[in-house]
N, C-alpha and C positions, 0 to 999 in steps of 0.2 A: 795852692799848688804853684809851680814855678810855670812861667807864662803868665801868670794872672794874679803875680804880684806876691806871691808867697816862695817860700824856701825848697817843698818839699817837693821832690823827684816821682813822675808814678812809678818809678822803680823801685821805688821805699814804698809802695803801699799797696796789698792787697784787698780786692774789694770787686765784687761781681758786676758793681756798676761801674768801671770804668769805660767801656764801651760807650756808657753814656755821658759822663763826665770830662774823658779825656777827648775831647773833639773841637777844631775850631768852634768859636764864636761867630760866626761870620756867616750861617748857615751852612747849607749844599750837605754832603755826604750823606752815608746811610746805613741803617743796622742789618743784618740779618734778622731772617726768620731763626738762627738758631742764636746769635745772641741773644735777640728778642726774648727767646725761651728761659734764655738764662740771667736776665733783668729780671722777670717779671715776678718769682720769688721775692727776690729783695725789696721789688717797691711795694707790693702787698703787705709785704711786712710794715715797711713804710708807713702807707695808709694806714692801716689797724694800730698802728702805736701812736700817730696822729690825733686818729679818732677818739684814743683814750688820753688824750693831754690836754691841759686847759693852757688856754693862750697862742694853740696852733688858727693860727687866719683858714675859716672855711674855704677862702678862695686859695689857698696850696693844697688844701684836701682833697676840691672839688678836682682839682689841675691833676695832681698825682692820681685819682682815680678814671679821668680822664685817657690818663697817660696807660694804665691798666687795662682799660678798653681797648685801644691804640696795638698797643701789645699781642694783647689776647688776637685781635684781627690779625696780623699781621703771620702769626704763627696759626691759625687755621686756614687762612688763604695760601700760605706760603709766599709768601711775599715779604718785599723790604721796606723798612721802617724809612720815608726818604727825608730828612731833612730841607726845608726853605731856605 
């Protein structure tokens, strides 16, 4: 993506993860509980197609289901997801 050394504009791209992708580097900022709602589809998906691929490193599975947890808290407490 542009910023990070590539061409492409998030204006060219649809995808439910942006929220989580398009954000500095640098840490700080943070999700909502209703983004949160609306990632968390997509990384599930994530994981289960993971799970089923040979050659995915357990430690991004582990991390992505992690991040699932993360999630799932964050929209039952109502609260925001805060980045470090």
């Amino acid at each position: 993506m542009w910023g990070f050394g590539g061409e492409r504009l998030w204006s060219d791209v649809t995808t439910s993860l942006e929220p989580l992708l398009d954000r500095p580097d640098d840490g700080g900022g943070e999700l909502s509980p209703t983004e949160c709602a609306a990632l968390l589809p997509r990384i599930e998906e994530i994981v289960d197609h993971w799970q089923s691929e040979v050659g995915v490193p357990r430690t991004h599975i582990d991390a992505a289901q992690q991040l699932v947890g993360v999630l799932r808290l964050c929209i039952a407490k109502d609260v925001e997801l805060i980045f470090l």
